[in-house]
C-alpha positions in Angstrom: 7.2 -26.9 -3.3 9.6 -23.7 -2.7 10.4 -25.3 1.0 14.0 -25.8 2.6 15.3 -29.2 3.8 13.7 -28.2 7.4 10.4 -27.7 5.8 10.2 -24.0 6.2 8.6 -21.9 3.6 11.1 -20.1 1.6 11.7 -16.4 1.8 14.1 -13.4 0.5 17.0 -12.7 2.1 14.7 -9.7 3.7 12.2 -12.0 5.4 9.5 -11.3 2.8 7.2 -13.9 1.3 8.1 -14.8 -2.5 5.5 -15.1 -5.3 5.5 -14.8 -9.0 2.8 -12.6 -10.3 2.3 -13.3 -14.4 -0.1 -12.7 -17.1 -0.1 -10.3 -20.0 -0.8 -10.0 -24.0 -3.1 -7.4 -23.4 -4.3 -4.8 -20.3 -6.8 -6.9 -18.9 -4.1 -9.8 -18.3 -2.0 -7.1 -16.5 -4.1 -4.3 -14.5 -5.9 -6.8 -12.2 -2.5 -8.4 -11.1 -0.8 -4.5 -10.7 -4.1 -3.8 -8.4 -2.8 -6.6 -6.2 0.5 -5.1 -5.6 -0.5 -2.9 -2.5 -1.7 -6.2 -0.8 0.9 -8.2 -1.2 2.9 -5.7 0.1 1.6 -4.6 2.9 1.3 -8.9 3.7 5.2 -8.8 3.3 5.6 -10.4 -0.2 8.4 -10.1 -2.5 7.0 -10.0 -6.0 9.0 -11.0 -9.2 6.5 -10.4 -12.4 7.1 -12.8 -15.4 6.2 -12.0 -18.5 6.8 -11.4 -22.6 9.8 -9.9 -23.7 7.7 -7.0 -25.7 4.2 -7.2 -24.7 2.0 -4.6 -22.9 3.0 -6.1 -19.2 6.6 -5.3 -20.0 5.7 -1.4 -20.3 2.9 -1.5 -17.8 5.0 -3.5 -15.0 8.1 -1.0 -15.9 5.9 1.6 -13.6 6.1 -0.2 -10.6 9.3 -1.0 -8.4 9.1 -4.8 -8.6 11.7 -7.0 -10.9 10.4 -8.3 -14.1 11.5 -11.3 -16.5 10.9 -11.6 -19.9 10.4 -15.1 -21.7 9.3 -16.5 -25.2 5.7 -17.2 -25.5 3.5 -18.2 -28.5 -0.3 -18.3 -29.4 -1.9 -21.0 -29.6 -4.4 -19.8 -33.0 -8.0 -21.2 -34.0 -7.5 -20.1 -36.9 -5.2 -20.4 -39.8 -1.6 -17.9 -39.4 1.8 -19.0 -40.2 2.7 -17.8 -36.8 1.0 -21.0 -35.6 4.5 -23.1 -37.3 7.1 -21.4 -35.4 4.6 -20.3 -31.8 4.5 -23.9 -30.7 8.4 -23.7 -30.4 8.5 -20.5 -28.6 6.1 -22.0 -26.3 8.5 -25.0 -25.2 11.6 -22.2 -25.0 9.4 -19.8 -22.5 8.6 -23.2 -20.6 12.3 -23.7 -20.4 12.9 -20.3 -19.6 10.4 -19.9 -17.0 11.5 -23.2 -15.2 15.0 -22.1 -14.9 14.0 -18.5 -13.3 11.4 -20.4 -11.0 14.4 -22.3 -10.0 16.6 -19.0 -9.1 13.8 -17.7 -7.6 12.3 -20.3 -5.6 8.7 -18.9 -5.0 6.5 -20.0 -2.4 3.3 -19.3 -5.1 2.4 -18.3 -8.4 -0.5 -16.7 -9.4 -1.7 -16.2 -13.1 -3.9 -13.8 -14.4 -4.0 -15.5 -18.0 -3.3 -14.9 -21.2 -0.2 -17.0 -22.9 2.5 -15.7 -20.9 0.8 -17.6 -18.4 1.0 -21.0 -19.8 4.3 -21.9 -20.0 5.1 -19.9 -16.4 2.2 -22.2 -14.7 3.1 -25.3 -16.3 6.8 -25.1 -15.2 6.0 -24.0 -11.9 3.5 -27.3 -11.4 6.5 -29.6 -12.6 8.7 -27.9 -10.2 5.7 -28.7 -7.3 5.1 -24.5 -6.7 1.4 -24.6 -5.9 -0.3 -22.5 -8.7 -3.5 -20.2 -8.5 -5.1 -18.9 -11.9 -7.8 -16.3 -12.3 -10.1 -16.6 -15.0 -11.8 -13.1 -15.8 -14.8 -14.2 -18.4 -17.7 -16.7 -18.3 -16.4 -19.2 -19.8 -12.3 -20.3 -19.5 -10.0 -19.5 -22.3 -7.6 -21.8 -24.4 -4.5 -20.6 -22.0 -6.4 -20.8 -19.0 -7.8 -24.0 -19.7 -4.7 -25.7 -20.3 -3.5 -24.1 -16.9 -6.6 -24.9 -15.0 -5.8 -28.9 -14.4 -2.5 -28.1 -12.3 -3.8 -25.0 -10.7 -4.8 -25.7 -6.8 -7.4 -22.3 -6.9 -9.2 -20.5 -10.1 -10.5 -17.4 -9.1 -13.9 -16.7 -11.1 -15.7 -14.0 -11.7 -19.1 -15.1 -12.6 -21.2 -17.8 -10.0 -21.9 -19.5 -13.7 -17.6 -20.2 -13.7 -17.9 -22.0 -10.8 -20.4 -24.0 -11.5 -18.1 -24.9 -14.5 -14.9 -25.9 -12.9 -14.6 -29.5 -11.5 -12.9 -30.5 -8.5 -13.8 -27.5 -5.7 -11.1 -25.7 -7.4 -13.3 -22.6 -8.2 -13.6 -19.7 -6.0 -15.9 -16.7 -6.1 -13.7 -13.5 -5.9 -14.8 -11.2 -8.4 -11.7 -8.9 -10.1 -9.1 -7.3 -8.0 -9.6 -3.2 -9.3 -7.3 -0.6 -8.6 -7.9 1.1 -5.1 -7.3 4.1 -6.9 -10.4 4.0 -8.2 -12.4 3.9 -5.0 -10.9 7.3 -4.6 -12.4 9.8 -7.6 -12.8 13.0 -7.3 -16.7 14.7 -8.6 -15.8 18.4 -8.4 -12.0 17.7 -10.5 -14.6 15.9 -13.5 -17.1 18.8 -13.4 -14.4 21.5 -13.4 -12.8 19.6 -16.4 -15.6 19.0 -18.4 -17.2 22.2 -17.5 -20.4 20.6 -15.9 -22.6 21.2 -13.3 -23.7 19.6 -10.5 -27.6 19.8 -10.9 -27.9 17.6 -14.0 -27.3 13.8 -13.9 -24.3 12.8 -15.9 -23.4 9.6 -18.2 -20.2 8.6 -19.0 -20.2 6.7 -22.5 -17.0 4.3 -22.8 -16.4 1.8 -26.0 -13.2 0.6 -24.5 -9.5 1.8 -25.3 -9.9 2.0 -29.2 -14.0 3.2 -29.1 -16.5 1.7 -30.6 -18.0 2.6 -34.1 -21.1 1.4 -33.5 -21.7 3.1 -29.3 -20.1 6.6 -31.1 -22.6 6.4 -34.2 -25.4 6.2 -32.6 -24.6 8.3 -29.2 -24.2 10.9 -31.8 -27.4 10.8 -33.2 -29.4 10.4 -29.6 -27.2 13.3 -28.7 -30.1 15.8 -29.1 -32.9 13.7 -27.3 -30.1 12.9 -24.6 -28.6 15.9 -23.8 -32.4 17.4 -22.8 -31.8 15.6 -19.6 -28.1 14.5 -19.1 -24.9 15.5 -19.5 -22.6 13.4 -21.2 -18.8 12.1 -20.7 -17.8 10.4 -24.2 -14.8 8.8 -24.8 -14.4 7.5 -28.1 -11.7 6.4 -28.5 -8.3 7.7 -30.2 -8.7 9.0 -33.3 -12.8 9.2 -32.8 -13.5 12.9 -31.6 -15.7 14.3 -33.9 -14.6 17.8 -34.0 -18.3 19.5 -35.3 -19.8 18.2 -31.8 -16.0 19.4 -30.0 -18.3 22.6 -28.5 -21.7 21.4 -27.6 -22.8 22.1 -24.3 -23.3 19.3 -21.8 -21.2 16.8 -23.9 -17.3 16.7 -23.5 -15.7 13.9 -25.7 -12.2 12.0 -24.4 -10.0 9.8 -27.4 -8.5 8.2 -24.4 -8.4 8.6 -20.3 -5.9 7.6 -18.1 -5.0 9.2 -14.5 -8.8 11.0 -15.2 -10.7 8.1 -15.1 -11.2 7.5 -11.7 -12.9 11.2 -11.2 -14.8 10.6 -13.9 -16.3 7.5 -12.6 -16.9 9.5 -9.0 -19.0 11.9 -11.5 -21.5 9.4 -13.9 -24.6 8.6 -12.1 -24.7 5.9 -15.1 -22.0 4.1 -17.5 -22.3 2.9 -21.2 -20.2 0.2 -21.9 -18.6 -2.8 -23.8 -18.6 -5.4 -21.7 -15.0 -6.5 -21.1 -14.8 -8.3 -17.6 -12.4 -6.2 -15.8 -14.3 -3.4 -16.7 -18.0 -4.5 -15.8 -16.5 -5.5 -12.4 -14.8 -2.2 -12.1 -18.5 -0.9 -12.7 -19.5 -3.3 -10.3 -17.5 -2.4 -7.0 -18.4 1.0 -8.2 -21.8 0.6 -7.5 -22.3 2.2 -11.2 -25.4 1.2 -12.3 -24.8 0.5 -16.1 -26.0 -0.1 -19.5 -23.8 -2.8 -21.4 -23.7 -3.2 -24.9 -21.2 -6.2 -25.5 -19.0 -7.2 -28.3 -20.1 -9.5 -30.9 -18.4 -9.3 -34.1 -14.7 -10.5 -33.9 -14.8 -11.8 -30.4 -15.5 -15.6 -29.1 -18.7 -14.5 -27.4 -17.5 -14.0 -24.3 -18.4 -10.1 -23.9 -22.7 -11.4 -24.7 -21.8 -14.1 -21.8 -20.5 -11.9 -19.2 -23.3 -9.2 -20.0 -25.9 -12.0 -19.6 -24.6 -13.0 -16.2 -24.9 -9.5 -15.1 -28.0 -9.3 -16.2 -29.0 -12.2 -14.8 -27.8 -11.0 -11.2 -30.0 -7.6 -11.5 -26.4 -5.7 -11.9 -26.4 -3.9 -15.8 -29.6 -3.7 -18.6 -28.5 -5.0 -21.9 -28.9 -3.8 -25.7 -27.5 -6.3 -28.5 -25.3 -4.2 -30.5 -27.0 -5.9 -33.4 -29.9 -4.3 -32.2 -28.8 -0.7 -31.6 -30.3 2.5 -32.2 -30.7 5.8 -31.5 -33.9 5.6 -30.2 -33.4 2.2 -28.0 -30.4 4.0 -26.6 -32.7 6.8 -25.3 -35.2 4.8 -24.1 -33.0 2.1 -22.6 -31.0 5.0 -20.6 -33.8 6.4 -19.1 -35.1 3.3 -18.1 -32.1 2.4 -16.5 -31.7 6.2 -14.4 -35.5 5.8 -13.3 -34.5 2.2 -12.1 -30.9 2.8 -10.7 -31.5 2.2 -7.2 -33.0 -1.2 -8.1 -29.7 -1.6 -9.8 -27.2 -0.3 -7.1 -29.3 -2.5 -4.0 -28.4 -5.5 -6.0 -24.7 -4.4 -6.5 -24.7 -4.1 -2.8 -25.5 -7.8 -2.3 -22.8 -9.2 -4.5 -20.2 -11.8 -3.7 -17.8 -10.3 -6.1 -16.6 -7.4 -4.3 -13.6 -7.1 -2.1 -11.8 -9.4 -4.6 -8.4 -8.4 -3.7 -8.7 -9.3 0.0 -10.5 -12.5 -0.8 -7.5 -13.2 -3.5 -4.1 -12.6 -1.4 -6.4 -14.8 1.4 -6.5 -17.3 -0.8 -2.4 -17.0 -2.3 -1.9 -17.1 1.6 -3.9 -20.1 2.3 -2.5 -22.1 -0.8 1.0 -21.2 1.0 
């Protein structure tokens, strides 16, 4: 453990805490551990983030005053790629890697968000005895999470199902830490930019970062039955506005948001979505009541498992996007606006809020 010979935790040279945040391949291996960073600050840590030389936590991290370290990392493939001959060797070099920073650094803690990255940074931190916490963000553990999961002292879940999952009283109800920026939307700056107003309930369609084919069909075909009683926020994804509906009144269309998203949030009175973890629990400790439509084609199922546990708690309605229509759409909206209260009373009763508290609690406790 990162201890001196006197037993003493050890700390930078500016009295602060030290930890190793680390995760990445894609955005929702990296924006739950960058909502942490306000925490951990204001608790006096000293965050190092380690991650891929090239992937999306190098450019993401690069926003944020904190040091970051690239290793080698590999995939670890269920399916046939010639990457899987030479990955297994990058794997060992990032584990080699990541054991001689842990060793400069000398952390009191790691904490994992996932993703491959992950694996060989949680693996050479347990041979080196730095206690190890992991979050797993769907259902159901994946391959890199799994393998990290046996030398992790705390998995943070997101779903009461996870728990039940994980063995050994490692497995700890948290929910997803979300960024505190998003508490913090402004209504009026999404009406003024949309050009809405404030006497007609609004929806806010989102088919993740690249859109959805299927969500932006058929939206665009319930448009006309929709937009009778609602105004619509659509974003579609880049490359996906459909310039012929670029003037309609009542429905403004987005390829991509960024620094808007959090007013446009404050704005929807209901949410269409995939059903990506961190973006259900954003909807979540939002208090958004929602209509999910998860992923099925090209996807290990976990989008239909997370839906299902929402569901299940009374927190989102569900359409299979097998099953998707124009008409459903309608009727499944309006079922879920005349219900919504229904829907935010049992978001109020969830364990999963408050995540990042109940997270840095936990890095401090494992300390």
């Amino acid at each position: 453990m990162a201890i001196n010979q006197k037993g003493d935790f050890m700390e930078s040279k500016d009295g602060k805490k030290k930890i190793i945040l680390t995760g990445g391949g894609t955005a929702g291996h990296v924006t739950p551990n960058i909502a942490l960073l306000p925490e951990l600050s204001r608790r006096g840590f000293d965050v190092t983030y380690i991650g891929s030389h090239e992937g999306i936590e190098s450019r993401l991290i690069a926003d944020f005053d904190i040091p970051y370290q690239g290793i080698q990392t590999g995939k670890l493939r269920r399916y046939f790629d010639l990457r899987n001959l030479t990955d297994p060797a990058r794997v060992l070099i990032g584990y080699r890697e990541a054991k001689r920073l842990l060793r400069q650094i000398d952390p009191a803690v790691v904490f994992s968000k996932g993703g491959f990255v992950g694996v060989p940074v949680v693996r050479a931190a347990a041979s080196l005895g730095i206690p190890c916490i992991i979050h797993e963000s769907d259902m159901t553990p994946g391959l890199a999470n799994r393998i990290c999961i046996p030398v992790a002292q705390k998995v943070c879940c997101n779903f009461p199902e996870t728990v039940r999952m994980i063995t050994g009283g490692k497995a700890v109800l948290t929910g997803s830490p979300i960024r505190e920026e998003l508490r913090h939307g402004d209504k009026a700056a999404a009406l003024k930019l949309c050009g809405f107003n404030e006497n007609q309930p609004l929806i806010m369609v989102m088919g993740g970062s690249l859109g959805a084919v299927s969500i932006n069909q058929t939206l665009q075909a319930a448009l006309p039955q929709l937009l009778e009683d609602f105004q619509i926020i659509h974003v579609c994804g880049k490359g996906n506005i459909y310039e012929p509906l670029a003037h309609v009144r009542g429905y403004k269309q987005f390829d991509y948001v960024k620094s808007e998203l959090k007013d446009l949030l404050a704005a929807a009175d209901l949410v269409v979505s995939r059903a990506g973890a961190n973006s259900i629990c954003e909807l979540l400790a939002l208090r958004k009541p929602n209509l999910l439509i998860p992923l099925d084609a090209g996807s290990r199922g976990d989008q239909i498992m997370n839906a299902r546990s929402f569901e299940a708690q009374g927190f989102s309605l569900v359409i299979k996007d097998g099953e998707l229509s124009a008409q459903l759409l309608v009727d499944k909206i309006l079922e879920l606006y005349f219900s919504r209260l229904n829907y935010i009373e049992a978001m109020d009763k969830s364990d999963q809020t408050e995540s990042i508290v109940k997270i840095v609690d936990l890095i401090e406790e494992v300390i």
